[in-house]
VODRENVEX-593211 format. One line per 8 residues: number of its first residue (from 1); their letters; for each residue z, x, y of N, C-alpha, C. Coordinates in pm, whole numbers, padded with zeros to 5 digits. Example, Ala and Ser with C-alpha at 12.3 -4.5 7.8 and 13.67 -1.06 7.14 Angstrom:
1> as> 00780:01319:-00569:00780:01230:-00450:00780:01320:-00330; 00708:01285:-00225:00714:01367:-00106:00787:01290:00003 .
# end
This chain:
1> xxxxxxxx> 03137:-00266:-00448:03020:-00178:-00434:02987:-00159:-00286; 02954:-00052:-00245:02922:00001:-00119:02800:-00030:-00063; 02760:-00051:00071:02597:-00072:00095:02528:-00022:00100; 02590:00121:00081:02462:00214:00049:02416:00217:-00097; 02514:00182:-00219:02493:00135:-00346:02406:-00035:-00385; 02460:-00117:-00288:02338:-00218:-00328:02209:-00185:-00252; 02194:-00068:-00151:02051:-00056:-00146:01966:00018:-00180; 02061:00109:-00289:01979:00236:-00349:01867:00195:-00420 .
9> xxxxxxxx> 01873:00098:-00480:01777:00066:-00566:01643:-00021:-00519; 01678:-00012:-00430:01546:-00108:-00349:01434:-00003:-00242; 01501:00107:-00268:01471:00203:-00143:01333:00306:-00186; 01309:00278:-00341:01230:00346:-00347:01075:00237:-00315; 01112:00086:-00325:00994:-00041:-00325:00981:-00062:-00130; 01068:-00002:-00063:01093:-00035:00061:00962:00121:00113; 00980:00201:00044:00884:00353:00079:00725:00305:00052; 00759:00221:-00034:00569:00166:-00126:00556:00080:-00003 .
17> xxxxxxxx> 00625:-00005:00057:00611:-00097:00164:00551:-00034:00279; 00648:00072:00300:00604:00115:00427:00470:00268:00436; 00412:00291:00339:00354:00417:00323:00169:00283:00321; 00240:00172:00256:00090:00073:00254:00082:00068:00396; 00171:00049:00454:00175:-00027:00595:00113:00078:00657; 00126:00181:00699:00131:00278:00738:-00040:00404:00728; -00036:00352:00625:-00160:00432:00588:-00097:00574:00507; 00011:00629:00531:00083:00777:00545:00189:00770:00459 .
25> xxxxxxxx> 00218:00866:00373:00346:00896:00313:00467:00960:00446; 00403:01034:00533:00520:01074:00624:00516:00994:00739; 00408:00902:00766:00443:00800:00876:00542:00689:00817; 00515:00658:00661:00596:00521:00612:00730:00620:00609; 00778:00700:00566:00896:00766:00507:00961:00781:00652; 00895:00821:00761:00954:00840:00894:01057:00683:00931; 00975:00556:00885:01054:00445:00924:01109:00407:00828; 01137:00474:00724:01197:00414:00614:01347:00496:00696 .
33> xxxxxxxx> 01340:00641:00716:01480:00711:00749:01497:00646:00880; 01444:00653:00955:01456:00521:01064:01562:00418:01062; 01540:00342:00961:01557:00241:00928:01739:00249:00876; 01740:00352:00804:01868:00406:00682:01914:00442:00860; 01904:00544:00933:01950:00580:01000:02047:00478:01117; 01970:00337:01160:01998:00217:01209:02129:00172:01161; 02154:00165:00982:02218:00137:00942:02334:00171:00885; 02356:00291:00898:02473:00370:00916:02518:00401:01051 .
41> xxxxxxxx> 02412:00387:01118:02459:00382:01296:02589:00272:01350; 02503:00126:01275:02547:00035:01311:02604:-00090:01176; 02631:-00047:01040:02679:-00068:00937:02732:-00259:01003; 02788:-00305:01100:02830:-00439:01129:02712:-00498:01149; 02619:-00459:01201:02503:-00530:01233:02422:-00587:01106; 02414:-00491:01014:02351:-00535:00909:02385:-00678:00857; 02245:-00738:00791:02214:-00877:00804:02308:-00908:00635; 02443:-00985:00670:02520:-01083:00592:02503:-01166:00553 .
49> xxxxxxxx> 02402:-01272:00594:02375:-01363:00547:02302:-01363:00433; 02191:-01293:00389:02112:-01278:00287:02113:-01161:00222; 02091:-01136:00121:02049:-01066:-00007:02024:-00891:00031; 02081:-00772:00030:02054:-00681:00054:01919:-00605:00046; 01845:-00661:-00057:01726:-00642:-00034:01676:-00691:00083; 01689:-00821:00105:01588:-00864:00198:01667:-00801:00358; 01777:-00753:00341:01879:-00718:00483:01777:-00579:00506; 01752:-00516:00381:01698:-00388:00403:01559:-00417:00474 .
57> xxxxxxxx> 01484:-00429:00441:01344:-00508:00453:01355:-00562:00588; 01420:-00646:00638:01436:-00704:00799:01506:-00598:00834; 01558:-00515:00841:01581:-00362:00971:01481:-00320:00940; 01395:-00252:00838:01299:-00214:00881:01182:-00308:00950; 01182:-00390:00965:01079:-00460:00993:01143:-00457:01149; 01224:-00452:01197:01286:-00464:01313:01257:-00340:01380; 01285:-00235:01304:01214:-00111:01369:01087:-00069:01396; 01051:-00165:01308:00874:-00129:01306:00801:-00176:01416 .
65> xxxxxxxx> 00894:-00315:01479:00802:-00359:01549:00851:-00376:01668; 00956:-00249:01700:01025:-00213:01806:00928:-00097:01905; 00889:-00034:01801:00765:00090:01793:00630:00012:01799; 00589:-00088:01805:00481:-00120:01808:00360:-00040:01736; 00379:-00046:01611:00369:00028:01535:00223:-00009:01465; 00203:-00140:01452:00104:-00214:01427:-00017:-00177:01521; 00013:-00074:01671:-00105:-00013:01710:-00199:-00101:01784; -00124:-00237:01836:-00144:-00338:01888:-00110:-00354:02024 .
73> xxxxxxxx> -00044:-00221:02022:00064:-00226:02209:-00007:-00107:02289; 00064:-00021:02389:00069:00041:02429:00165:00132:02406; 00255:00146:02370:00353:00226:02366:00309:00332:02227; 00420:00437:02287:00396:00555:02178:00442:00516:02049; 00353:00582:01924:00331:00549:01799:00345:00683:01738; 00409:00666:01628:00405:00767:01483:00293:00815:01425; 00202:00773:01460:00058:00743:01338:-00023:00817:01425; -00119:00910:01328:-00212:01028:01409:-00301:00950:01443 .
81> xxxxxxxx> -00350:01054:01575:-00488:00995:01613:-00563:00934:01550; -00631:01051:01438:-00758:01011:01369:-00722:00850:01289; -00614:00847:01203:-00570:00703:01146:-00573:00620:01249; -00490:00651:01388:-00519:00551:01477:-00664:00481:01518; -00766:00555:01537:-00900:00538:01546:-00988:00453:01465; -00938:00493:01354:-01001:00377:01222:-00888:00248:01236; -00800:00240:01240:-00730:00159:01212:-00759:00034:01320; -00794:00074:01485:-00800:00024:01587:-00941:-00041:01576 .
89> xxxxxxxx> -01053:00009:01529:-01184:-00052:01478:-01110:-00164:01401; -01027:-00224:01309:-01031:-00331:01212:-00886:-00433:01343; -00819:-00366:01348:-00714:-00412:01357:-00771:-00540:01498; -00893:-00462:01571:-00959:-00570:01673:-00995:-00737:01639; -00990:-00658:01487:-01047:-00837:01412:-00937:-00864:01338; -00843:-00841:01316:-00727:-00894:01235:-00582:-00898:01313; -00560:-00967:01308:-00394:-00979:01366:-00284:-00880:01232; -00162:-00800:01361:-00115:-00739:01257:00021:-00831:01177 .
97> xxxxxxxx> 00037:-00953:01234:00148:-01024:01112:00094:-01065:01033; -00078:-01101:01003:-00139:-01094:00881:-00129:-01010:00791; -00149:-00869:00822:-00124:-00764:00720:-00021:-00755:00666; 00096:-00738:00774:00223:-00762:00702:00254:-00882:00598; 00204:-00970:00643:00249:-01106:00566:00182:-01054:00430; 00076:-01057:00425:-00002:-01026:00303:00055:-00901:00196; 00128:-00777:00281:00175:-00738:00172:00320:-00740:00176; 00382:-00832:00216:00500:-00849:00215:00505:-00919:00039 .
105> xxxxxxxx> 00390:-01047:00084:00410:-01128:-00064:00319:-01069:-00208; 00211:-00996:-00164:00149:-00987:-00257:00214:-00845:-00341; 00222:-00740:-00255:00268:-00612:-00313:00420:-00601:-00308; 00487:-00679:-00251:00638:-00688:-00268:00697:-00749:-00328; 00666:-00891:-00328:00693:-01014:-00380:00720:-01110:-00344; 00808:-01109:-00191:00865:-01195:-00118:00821:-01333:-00160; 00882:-01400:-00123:00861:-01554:-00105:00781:-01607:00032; 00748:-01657:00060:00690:-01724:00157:00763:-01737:00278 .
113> xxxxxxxx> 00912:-01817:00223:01002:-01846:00286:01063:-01705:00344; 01113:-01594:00249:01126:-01478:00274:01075:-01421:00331; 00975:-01373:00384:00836:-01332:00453:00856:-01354:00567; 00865:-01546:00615:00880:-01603:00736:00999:-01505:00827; 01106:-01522:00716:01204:-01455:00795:01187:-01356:00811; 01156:-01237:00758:01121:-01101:00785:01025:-01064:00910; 00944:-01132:00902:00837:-01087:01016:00849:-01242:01122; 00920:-01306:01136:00939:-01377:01313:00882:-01489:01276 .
121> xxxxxxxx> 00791:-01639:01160:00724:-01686:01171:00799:-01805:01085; 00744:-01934:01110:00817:-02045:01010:00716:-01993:00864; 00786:-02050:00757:00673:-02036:00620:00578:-02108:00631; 00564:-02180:00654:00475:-02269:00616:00319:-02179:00700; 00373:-02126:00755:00308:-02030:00838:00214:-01871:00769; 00299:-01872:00690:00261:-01726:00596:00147:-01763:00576; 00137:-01836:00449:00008:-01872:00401:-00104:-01859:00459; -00140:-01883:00573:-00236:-01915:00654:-00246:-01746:00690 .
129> xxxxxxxx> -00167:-01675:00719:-00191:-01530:00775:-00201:-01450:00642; -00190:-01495:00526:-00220:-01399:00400:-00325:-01449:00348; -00428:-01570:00369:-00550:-01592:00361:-00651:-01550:00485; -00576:-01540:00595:-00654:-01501:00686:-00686:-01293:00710; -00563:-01249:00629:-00580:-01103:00593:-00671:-01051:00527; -00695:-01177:00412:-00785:-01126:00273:-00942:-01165:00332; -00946:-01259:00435:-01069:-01281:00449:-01121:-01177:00540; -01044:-01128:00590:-01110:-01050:00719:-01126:-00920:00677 .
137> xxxxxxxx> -01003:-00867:00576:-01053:-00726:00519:-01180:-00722:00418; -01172:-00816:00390:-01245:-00831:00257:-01429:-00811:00306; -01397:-00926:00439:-01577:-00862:00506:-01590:-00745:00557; -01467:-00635:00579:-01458:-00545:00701:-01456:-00407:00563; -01417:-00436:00423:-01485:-00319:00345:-01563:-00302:00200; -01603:-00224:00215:-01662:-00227:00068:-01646:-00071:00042; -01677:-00060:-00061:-01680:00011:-00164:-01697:00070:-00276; -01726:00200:-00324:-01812:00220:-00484:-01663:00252:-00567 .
145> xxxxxxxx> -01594:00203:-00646:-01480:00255:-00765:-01472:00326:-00859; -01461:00414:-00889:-01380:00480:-00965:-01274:00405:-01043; -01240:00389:-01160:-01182:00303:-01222:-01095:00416:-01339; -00975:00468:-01336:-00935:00578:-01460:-00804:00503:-01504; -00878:00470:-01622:-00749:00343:-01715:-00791:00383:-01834; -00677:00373:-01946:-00702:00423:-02059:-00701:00304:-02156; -00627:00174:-02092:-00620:00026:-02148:-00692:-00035:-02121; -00772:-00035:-02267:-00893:-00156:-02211:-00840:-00246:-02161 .
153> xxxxxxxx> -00791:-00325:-02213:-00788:-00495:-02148:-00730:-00484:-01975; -00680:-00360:-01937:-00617:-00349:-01820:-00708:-00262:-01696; -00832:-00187:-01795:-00908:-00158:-01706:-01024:-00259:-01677; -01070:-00347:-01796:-01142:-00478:-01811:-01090:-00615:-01658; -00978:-00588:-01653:-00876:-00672:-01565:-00925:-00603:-01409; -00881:-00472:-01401:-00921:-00416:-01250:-01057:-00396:-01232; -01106:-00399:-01335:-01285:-00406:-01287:-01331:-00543:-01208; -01291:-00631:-01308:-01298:-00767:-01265:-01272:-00783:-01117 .
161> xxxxxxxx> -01143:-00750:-01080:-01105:-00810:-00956:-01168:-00671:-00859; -01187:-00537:-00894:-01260:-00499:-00848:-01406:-00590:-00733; -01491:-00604:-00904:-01609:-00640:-00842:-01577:-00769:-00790; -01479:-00900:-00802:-01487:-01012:-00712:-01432:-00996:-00604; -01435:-00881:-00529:-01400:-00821:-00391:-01515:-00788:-00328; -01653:-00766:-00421:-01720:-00727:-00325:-01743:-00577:-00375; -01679:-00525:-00437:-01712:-00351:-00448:-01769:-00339:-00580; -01834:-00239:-00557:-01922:-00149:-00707:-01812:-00106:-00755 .
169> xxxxxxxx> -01857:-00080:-00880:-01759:00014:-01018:-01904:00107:-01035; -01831:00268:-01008:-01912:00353:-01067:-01880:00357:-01219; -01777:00384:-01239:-01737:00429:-01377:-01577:00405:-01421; -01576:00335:-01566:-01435:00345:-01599:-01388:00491:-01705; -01292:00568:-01674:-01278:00722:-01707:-01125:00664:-01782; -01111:00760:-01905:-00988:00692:-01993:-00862:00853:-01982; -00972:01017:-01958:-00925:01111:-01947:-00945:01184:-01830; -00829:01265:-01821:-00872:01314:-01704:-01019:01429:-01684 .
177> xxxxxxxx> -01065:01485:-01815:-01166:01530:-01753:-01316:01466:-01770; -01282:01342:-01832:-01373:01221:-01834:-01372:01146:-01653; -01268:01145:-01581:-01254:01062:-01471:-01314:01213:-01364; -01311:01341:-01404:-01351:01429:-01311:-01473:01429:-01331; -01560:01434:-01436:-01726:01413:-01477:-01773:01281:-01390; -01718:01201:-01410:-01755:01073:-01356:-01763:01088:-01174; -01668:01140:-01128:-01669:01109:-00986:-01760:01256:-00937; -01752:01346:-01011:-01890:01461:-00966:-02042:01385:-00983 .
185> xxxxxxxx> -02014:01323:-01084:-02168:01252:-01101:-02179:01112:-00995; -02077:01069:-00967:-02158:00971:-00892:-02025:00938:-00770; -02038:01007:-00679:-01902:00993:-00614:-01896:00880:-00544; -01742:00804:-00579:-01666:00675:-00544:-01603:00653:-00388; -01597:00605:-00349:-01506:00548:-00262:-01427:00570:-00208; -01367:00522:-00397:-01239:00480:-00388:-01183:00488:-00522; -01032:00562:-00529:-01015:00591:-00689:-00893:00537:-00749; -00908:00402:-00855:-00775:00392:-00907:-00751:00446:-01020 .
193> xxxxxxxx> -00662:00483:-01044:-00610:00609:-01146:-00439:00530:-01194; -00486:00493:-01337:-00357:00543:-01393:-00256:00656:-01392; -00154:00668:-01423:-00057:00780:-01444:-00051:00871:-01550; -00052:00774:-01685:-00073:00825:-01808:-00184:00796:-01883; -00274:00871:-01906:-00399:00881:-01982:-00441:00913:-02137; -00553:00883:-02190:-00528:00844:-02347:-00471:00953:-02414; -00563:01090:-02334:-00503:01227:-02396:-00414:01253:-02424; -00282:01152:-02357:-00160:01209:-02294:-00199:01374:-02152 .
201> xxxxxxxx> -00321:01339:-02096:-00345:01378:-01982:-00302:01354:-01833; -00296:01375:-01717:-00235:01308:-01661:-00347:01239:-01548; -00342:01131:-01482:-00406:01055:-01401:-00417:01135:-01241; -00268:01181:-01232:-00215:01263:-01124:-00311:01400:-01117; -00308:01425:-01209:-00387:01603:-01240:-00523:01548:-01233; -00627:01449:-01263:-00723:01389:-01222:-00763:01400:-01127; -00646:01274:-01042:-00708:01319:-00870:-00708:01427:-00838; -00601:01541:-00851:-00606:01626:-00771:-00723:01701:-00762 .
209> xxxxxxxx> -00786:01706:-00932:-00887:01781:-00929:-01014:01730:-00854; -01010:01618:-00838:-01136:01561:-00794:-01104:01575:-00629; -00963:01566:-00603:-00954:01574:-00413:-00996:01717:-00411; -00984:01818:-00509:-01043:01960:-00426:-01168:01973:-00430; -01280:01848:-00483:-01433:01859:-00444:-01414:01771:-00311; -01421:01665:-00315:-01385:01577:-00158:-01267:01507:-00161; -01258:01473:-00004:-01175:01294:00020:-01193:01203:-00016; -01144:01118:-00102:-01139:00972:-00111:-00992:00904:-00102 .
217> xxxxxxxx> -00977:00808:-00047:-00840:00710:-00055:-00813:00719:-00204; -00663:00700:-00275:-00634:00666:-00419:-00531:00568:-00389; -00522:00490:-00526:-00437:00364:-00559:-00388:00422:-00693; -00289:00450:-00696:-00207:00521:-00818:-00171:00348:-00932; -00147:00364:-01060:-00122:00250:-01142:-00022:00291:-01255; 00154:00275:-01207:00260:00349:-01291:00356:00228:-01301; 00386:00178:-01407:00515:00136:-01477:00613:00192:-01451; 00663:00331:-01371:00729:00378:-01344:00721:00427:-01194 .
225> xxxxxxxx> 00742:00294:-01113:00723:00364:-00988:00829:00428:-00869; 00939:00369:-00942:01043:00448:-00870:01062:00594:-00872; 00968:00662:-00976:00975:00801:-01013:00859:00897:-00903; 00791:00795:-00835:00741:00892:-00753:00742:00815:-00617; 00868:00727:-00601:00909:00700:-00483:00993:00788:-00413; 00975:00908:-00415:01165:00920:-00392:01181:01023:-00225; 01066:01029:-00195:01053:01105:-00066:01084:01244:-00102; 01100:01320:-00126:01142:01449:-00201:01004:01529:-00209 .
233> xxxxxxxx> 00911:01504:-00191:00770:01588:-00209:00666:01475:-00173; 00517:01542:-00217:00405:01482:-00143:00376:01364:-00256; 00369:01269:-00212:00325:01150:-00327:00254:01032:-00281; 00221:00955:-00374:00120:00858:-00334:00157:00765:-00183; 00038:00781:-00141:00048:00655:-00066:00014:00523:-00085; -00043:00488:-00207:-00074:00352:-00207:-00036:00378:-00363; 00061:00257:-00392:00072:00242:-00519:00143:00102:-00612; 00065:00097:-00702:00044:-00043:-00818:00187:-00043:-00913 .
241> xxxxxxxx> 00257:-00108:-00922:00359:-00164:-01026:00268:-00212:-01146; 00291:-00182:-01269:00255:-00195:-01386:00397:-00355:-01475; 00388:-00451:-01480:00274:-00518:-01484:00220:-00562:-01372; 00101:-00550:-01304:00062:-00608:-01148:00026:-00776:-01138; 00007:-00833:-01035:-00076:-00981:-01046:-00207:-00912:-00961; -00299:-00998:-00979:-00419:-00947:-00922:-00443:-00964:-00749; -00338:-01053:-00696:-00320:-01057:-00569:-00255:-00919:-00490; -00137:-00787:-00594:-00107:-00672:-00571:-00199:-00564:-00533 .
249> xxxxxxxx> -00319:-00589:-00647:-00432:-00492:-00672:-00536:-00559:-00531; -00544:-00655:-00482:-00639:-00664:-00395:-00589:-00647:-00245; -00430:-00633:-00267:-00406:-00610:-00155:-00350:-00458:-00087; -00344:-00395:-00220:-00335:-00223:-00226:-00498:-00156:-00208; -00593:-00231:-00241:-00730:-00218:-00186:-00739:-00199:-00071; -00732:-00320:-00021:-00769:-00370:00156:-00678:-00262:00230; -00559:-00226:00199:-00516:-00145:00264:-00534:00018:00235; -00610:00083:00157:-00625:00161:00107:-00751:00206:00198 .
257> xxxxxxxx> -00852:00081:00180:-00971:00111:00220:-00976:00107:00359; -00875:00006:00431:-00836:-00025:00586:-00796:00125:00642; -00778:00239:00597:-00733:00343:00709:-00865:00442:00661; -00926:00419:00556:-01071:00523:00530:-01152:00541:00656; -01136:00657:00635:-01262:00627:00814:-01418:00574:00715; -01457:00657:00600:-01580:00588:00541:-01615:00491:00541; -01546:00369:00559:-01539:00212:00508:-01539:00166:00687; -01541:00236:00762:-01523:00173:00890:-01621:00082:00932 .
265> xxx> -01659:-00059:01014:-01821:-00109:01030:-01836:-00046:01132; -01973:-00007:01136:-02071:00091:01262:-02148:-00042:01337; -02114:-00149:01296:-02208:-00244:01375:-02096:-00339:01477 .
# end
């Protein structure tokens, strides 16, 4: 098998990586081709020792922080002004191998140990920068929710960890023109939205309708997420694997809410 065949399949979880990171579907997708590009450049270089996933994952991480990308340096960056601006308000109080660390393990999966290696740090080390992520975003946003789940027990679940974050739940919406009533009547935040809805409506057709009254950040929630990974058109930037752990969902938050200019502190 070829290396562009053991990494096809990882390439659409490597776009969710970098579009969180990023704030941006075309800032993450820019270092994702980046990244592909590195590696057909230089096909010997690529990392032998370990697991093609994780080989993929360390070039990009190598590029990322070649670019100083984390918005922590001086040097020229991918990422627009205005994102830069909000981002530079939080990023004063958080270190950026925290963020990474945090969604390396929580929204990726990595291991601890895995992690270490990816981003420059011993493991034993992670830990400490993925508790120190959650604490610092966690005072730095809040937020009112929007909640559009058509499974109880699964919207019962994101409410929960919702509100032990700290944020309001306006409303849980099961259809899409139940989740558009809801956010005209009491507008959110912040909107997580299933994919498929009870109607057999769509979650997707939801937001959209609700982004042409205003802006809010979204956290998409699909069992099928390689289907709107694929760089090929405009698609989510922040998005939930179905089945999730609740450490995924709080950390697709923090970063969701981390590039909102709304959520920024004024004090």
């Amino acid at each position: 098998m070829s290396l562009g065949q053991q990494l096809a399949p990882h390439l659409p979880f490597l776009r969710r990586y970098a579009r969180a990171l990023t704030g941006s579907q075309s800032h993450g997708d820019h270092y994702v081709r980046a990244s592909l590009e590195a590696i057909v450049a230089a096909p010997s270089e690529f990392p032998k020792d370990v697991d093609p996933r994780l080989g993929l994952y360390r070039t990009f991480q190598v590029i990322w922080a070649s670019t100083n990308a984390d918005l922590s340096g001086e040097s020229e960056t991918v990422i627009g002004s205005d994102d830069e601006s909000i981002a530079r308000a939080r990023l004063a109080r958080m270190t950026p191998l925290s963020r990474q660390a945090l969604l390396l393990t929580a929204m990726e999966g990595f291991t601890p140990e895995d992690t270490g290696y990816l981003i420059d740090v011993p493991a034993d080390e992670v830990e400490t920068l993925v508790d120190g992520a959650l604490a610092e975003i966690e005072k730095q946003t809040r937020a009112r929710v929007l909640i559009v789940e058509d499974e109880p027990i699964i919207a019962m679940d994101i409410e929960s960890i919702v509100r032990d974050l700290g944020h309001d739940v306006t409303g849980v919406a099961v259809t899409r023109d139940e989740a558009v009533a809801l956010a005209m009547e009491d507008r959110p935040g912040l909107v997580l939205a299933d994919i498929q809805l009870a109607d057999d409506s769509s979650g997707i057709d939801a937001v959209k309708d609700i982004l042409a009254q205003f802006s809010v950040p979204v956290i998409f929630i699909t069992a099928f997420p390689e289907r709107l990974l694929t760089g090929e058109r405009p698609e989510p930037t922040f998005l939930i694997t179905k089945p999730f752990q609740r450490s995924t969902v709080k950390a697709a938050i923090a970063q969701a809410l981390f590039f909102d200019e709304a959520t920024v502190p004024t004090s």
